[in-house]
C-alpha positions as CSV (number, residue, x, y, z in Angstrom):
1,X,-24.9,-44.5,-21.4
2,X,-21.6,-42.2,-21.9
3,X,-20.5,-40.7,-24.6
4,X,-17.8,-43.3,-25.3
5,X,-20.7,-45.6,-25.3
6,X,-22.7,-43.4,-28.1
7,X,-19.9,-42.8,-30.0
8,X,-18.9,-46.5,-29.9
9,X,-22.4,-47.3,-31.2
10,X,-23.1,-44.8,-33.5
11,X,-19.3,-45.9,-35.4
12,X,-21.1,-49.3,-35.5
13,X,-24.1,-48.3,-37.6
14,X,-22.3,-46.9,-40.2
15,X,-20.9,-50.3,-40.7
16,X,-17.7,-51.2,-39.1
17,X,-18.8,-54.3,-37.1
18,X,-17.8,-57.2,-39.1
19,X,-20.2,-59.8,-40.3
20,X,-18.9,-63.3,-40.5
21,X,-21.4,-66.1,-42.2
22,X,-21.2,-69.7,-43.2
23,X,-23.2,-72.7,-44.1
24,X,-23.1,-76.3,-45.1
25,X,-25.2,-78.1,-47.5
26,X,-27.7,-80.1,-46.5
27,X,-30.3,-82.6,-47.0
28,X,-34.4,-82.3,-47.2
29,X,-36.2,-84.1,-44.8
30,X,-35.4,-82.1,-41.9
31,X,-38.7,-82.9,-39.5
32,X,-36.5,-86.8,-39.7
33,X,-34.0,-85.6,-38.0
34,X,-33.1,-83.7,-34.4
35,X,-31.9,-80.1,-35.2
36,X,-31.4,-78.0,-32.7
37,X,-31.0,-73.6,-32.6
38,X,-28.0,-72.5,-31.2
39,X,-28.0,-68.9,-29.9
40,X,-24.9,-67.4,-28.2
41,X,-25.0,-63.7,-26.2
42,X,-22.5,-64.6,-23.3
43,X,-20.1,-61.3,-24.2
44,X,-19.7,-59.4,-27.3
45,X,-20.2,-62.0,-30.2
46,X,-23.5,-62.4,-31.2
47,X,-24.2,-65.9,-33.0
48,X,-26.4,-68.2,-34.1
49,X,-26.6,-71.6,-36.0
50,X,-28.6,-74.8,-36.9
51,X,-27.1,-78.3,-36.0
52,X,-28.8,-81.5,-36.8
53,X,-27.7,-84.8,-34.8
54,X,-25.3,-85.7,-37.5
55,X,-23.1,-82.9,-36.1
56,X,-24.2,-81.5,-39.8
57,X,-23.9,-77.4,-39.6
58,X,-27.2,-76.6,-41.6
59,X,-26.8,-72.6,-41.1
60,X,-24.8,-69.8,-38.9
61,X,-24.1,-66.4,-38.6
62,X,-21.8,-64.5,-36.2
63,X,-21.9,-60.3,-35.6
64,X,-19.1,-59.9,-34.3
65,X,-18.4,-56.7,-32.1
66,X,-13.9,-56.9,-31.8
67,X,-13.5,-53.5,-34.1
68,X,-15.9,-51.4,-31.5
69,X,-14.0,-52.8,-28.2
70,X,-10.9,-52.3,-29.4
71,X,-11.6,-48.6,-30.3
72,X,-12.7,-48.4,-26.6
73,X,-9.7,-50.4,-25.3
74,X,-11.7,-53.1,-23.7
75,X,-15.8,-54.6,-23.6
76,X,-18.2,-52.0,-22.1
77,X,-21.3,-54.0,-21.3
78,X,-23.6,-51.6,-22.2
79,X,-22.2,-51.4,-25.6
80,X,-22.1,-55.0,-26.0
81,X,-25.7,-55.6,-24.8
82,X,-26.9,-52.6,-27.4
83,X,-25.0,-54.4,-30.3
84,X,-26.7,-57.4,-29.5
85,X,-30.4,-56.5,-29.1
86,X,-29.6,-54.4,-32.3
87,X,-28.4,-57.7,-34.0
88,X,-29.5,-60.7,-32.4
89,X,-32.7,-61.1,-34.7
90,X,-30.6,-60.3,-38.3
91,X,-28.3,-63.1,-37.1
92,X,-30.8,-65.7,-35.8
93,X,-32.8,-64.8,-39.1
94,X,-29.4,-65.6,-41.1
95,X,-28.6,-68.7,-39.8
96,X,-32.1,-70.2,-40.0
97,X,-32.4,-69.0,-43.8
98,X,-28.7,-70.2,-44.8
99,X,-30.0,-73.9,-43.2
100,X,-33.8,-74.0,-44.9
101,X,-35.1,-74.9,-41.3
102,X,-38.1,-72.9,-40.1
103,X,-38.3,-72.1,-36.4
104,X,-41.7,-75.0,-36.5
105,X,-39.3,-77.4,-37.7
106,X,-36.9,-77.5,-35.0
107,X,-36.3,-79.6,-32.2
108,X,-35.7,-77.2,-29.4
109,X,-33.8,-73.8,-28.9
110,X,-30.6,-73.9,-26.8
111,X,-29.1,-71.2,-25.2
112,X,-26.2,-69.9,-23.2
113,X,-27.5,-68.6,-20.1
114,X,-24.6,-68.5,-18.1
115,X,-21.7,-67.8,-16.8
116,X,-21.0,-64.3,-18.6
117,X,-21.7,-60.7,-18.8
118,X,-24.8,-60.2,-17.2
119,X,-26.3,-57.7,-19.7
120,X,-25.2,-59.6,-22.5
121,X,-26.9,-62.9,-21.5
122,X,-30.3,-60.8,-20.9
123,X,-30.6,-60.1,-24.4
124,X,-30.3,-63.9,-25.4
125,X,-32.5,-65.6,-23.0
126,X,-35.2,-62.5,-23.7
127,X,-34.8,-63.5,-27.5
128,X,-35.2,-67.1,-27.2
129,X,-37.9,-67.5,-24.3
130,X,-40.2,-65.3,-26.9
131,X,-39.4,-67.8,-29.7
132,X,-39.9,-70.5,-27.6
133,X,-43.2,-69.3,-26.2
134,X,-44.5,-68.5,-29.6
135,X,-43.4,-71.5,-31.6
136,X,-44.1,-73.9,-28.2
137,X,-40.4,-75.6,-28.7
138,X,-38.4,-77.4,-26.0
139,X,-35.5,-75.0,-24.3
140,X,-32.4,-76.1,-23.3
141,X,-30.4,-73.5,-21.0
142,X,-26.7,-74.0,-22.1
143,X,-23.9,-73.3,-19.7
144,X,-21.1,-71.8,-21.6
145,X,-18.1,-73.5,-20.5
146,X,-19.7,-77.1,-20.7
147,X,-20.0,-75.7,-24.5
148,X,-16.7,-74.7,-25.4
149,X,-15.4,-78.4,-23.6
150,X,-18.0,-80.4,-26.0
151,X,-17.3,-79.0,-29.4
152,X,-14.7,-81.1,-29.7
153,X,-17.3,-84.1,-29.7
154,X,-18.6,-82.0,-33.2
155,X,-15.2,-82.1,-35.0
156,X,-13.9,-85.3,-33.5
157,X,-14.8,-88.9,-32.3
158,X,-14.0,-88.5,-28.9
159,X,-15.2,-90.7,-26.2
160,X,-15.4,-89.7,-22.5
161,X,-13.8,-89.1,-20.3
162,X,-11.1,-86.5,-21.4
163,X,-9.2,-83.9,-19.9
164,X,-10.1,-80.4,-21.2
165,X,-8.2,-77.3,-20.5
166,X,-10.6,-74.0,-21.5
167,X,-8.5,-71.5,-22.1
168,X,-10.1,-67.6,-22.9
169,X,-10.6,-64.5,-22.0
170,X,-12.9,-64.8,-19.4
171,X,-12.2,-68.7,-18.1
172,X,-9.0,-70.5,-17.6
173,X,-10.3,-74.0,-16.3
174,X,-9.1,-77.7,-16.1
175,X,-12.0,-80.4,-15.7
176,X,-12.3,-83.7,-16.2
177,X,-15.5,-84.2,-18.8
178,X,-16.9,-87.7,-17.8
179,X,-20.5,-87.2,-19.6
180,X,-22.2,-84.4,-21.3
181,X,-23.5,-82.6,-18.1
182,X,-21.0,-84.7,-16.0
183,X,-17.3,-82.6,-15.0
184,X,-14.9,-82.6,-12.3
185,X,-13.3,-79.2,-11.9
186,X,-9.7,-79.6,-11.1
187,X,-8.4,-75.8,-11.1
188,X,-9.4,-72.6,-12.2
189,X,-8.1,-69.4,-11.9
190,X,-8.4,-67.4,-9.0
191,X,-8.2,-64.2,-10.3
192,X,-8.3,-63.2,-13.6
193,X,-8.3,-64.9,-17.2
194,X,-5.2,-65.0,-19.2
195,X,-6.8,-63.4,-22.1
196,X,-7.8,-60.5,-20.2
197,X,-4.1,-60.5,-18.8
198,X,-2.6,-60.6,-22.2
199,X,-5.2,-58.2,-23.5
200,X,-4.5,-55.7,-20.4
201,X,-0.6,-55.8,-21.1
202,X,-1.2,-55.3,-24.8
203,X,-2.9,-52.2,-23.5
204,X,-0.5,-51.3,-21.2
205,X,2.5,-51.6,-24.0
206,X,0.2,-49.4,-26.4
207,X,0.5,-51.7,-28.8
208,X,-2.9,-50.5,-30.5
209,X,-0.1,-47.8,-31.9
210,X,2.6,-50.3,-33.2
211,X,2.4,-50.2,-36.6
212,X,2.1,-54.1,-37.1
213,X,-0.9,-54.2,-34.1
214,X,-2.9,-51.4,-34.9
215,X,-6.1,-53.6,-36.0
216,X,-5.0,-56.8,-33.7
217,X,-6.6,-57.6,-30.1
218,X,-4.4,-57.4,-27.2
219,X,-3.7,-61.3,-26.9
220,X,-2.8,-61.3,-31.0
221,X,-0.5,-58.7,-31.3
222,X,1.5,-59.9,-28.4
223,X,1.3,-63.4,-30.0
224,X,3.0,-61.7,-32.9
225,X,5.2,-59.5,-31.6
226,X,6.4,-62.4,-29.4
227,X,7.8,-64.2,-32.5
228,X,10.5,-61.9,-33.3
229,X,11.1,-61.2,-29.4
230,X,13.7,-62.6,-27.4
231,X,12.4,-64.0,-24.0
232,X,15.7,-64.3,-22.5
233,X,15.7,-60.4,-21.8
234,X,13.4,-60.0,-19.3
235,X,12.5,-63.0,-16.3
236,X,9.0,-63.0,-14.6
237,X,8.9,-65.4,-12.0
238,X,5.9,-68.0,-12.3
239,X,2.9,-67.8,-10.4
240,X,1.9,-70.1,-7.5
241,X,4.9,-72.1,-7.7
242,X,4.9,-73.0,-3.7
243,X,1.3,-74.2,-4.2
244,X,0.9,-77.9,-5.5
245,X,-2.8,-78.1,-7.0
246,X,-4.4,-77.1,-10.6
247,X,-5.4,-73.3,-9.9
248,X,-4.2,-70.4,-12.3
249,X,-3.4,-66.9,-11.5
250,X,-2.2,-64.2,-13.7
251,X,-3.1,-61.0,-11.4
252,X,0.2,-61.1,-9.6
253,X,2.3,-62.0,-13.0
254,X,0.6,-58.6,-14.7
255,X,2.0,-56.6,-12.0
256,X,5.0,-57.7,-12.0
257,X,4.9,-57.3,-15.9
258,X,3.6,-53.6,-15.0
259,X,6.5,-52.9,-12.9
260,X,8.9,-53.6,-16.4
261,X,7.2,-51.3,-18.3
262,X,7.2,-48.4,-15.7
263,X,10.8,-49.7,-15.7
264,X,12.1,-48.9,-18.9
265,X,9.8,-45.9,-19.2
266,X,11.6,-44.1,-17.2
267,X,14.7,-45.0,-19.6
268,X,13.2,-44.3,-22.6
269,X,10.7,-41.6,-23.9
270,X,8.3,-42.2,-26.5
271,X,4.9,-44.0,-26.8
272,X,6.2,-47.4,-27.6
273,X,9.2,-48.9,-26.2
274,X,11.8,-50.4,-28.0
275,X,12.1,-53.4,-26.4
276,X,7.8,-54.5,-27.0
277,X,8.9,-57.4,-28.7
278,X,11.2,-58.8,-25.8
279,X,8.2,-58.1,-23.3
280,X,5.7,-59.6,-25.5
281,X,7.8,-62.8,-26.1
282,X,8.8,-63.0,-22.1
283,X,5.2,-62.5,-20.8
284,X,3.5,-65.2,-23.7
285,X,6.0,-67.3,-22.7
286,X,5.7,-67.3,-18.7
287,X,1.9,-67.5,-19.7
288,X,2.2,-70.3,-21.7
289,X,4.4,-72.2,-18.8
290,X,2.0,-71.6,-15.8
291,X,-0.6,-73.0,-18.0
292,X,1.1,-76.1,-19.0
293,X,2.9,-76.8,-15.5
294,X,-0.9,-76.9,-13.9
295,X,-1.8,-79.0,-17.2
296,X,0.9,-81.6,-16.6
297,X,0.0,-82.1,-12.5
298,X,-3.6,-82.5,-13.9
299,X,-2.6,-85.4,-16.0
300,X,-0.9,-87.2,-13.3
301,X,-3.5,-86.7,-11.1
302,X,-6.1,-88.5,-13.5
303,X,-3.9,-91.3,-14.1
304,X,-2.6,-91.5,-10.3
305,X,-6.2,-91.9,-9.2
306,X,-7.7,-93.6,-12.8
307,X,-10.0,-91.1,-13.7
308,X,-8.3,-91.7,-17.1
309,X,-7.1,-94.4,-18.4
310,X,-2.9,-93.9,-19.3
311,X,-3.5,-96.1,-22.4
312,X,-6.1,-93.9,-24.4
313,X,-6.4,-90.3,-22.5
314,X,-7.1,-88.0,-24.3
315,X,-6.0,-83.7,-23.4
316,X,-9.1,-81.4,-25.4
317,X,-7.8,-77.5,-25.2
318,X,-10.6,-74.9,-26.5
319,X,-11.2,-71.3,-25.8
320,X,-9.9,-67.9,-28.0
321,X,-6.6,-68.6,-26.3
322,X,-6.1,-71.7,-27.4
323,X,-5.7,-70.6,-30.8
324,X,-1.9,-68.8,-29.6
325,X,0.2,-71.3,-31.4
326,X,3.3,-70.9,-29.2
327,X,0.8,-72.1,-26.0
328,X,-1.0,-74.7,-28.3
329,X,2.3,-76.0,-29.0
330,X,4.0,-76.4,-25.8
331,X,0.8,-78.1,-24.8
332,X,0.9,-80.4,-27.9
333,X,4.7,-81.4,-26.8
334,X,3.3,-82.0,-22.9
335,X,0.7,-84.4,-24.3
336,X,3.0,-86.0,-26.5
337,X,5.8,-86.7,-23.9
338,X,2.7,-88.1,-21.6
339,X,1.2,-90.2,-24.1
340,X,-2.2,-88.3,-24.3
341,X,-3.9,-87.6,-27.8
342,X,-4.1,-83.5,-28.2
343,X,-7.5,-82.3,-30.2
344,X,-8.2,-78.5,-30.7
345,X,-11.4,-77.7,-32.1
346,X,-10.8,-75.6,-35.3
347,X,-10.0,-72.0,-34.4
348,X,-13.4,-70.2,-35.3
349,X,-14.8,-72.9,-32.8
350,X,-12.7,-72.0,-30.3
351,X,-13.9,-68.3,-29.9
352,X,-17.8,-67.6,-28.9
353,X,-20.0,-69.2,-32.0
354,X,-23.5,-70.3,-32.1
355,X,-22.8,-73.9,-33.8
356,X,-21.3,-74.9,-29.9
357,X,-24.4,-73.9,-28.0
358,X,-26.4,-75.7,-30.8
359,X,-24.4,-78.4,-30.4
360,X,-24.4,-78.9,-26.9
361,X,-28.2,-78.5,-27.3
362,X,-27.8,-81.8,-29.9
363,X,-25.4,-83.9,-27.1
364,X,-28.5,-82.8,-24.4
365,X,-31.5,-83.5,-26.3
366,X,-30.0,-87.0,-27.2
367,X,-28.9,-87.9,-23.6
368,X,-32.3,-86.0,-22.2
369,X,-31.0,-83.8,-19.9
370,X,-31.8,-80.6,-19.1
371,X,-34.5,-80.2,-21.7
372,X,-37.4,-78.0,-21.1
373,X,-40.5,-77.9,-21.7
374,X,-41.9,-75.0,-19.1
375,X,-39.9,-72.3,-18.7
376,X,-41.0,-70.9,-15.0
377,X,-38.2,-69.0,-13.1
378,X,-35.2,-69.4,-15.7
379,X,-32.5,-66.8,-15.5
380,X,-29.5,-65.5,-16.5
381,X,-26.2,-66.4,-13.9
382,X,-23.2,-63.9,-14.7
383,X,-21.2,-66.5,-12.8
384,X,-21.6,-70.4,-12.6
385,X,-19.0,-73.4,-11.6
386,X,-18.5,-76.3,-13.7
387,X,-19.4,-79.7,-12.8
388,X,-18.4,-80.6,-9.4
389,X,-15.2,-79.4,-7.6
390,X,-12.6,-81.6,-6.9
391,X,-9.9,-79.2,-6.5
392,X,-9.1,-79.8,-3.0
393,X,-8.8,-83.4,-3.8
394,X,-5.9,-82.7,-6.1
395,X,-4.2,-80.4,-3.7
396,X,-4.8,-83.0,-0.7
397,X,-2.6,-85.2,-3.7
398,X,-0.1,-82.6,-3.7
399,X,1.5,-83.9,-6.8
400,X,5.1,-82.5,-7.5
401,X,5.6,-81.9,-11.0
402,X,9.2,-82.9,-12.9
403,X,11.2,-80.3,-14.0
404,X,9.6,-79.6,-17.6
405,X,12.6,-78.9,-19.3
406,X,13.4,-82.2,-19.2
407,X,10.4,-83.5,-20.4
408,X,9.9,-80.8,-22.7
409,X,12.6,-79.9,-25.0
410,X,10.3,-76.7,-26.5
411,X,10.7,-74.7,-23.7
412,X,14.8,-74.7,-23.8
413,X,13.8,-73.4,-27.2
């Protein structure tokens, strides 16, 4: 380990990793009733929680890791696997106390196991394969992404199928959910994430030294930067424009924001440019367009080829970027103008949280798949598709989308 790394973790132990908790009351009678341990370890959020069947959130606990990455400017795996193996067992003790449930009383453990950082999922499936040997319960290996699309299902009555857009810092995927372990992948990105773009340019900008973003992460202080920006001042030209299916890319788009910066660097001096604000407001907004351009051929394509229904479909966005207000709102005005209800999970379901892997434990132990009861040869998978790819079907379609502005008065905004 470095000495960033040591540093990073040595800062943490004298207490300046946040601790976020929270519980809901609850009934006796608990060995009535399916509950189901949650425990999350994909990247640097450590959680845990209790559901029942009810959708009921007995107990939970999140350690939460954002102060030490942004001191180093981004995750270092190492870091984020020490934190966790240095909390996981405080935070799965927390959220079984807050509920009343003893490990014995449970139905089964559920786990993310994949896709993620590599180290990080280790110290999860390690942790829960030891309580499940001990305490003989059921295991149910949870894949992230499948999570983050079904927490809606906690918060909301929503039947499937439904279009869900998973936007975060790692993922940036449009699938059809047709059944709890059932998806059609319709486009992902084929590069990098848009919070990790956002995150990068944030970097990039310095904006850890702007005196309104010193204690934001990357994607928040150019959310609010971008408020008080004015887009018009600087054009980036939209990614994949000449290609006519659901995949993302923001690679090409961070260069091109790169090239800006180096731009008016060499006509200003200083660390933070005056015009951060324009930048910000210009890059969330190109951002938020790709996204919802790929979004809007996705909902043709359903209703072209009635994989939903046009009289009750329904577009689910989750994921920590899905709680940027100026994206969620152009979204909400696409799904308006095309007649689809738009749900959000709540925004501290929409980062990492143990309630949605214990959750998506509940929906699989009802519907009986995927549930364990040996645990022979289960690892960990850094990287994993979702449901089964379609994606060449839609480009094969090669939908033309209408010119969104207008369809979509926000974006002449």
């Amino acid at each position: 380990m470095n000495s960033i790394a040591k540093s990073l973790l040595k800062s943490v132990k004298h207490g300046r990793a946040a601790w976020l908790r929270s519980s809901s009351a609850h009934s006796g009678k608990q060995h009535l009733r399916k509950l189901v341990l949650g425990i999350e370890t994909s990247c640097d959020d450590t959680g845990a929680a209790v559901v029942d069947e009810a959708g009921s959130v007995l107990g939970e606990a999140l350690h939460c890791q954002k102060e030490v990455h942004l001191q180093a400017g981004g995750i270092i795996p190492v870091v984020a696997q020490q934190l966790h193996r240095e909390n996981i067992e405080q935070v799965v003790k927390e959220a079984l106390s807050l509920s009343g449930v003893s490990v014995r009383e449970l139905s089964a453990i559920a786990t993310t196991v994949k896709p993620g950082l590599g180290l990080s999922l280790e110290v999860g499936l390690q942790y829960s394969l030891n309580l499940v040997g001990r305490y003989q319960k059921p295991f149910i290996p949870i894949h992230h992404m499948e999570a983050h699309a079904l927490t809606i299902r906690l918060t909301h009555h929503v039947e499937f199928p439904f279009l869900v857009l998973l936007l975060s810092g790692g993922h940036c995927i449009l699938a059809v959910a047709q059944g709890v372990a059932d998806f059609l992948l319709l486009g992902q990105s084929i590069d990098i994430a848009p919070g990790d773009m956002l995150d990068k340019v944030a970097r990039r900008l310095s904006l850890r030294k702007h005196p309104e973003c010193h204690s934001m992460a990357g994607g928040k202080a150019i959310e609010h930067l971008a408020q008080t920006g004015n887009r018009q001042r600087h054009t980036f030209r939209l990614p994949m424009q000449q290609y006519r299916n659901c995949d993302f890319s923001f690679s090409g788009l961070q260069n091109l924001v790169n090239k800006a910066i180096i731009q008016k660097e060499k006509e200003e001096e200083g660390e933070i440019l005056s015009c951060v604000k324009d930048i910000a407001a210009a890059v969330q907004h190109t951002v938020a367009v790709h996204i919802i351009q790929r979004t809007y051929r996705a909902m043709l394509f359903c209703i072209k080829n009635n994989i939903l229904s046009s009289k009750n479909a329904t577009l689910v966005v989750s994921g920590g970027v899905a709680s940027n207000q100026y994206i969620r709102k152009g979204l909400q005005t696409l799904a308006d103008a095309n007649d689809f209800a738009f749900l959000c999970p709540p925004p501290r379901l929409c980062t990492d949280n143990g309630v949605m892997i214990a959750w998506n434990g509940i929906e699989r132990l009802r519907a009986g798949l995927g549930v364990l009861h040996s645990t022979d040869g289960i690892r960990y998978e850094p990287k994993a598709p979702l449901g089964i790819d379609i994606s060449k079907r839609v480009e094969e379609d090669s939908i033309k989308v209408p010119k969104l502005k207008k369809k979509i008065r926000w974006l002449a905004s």
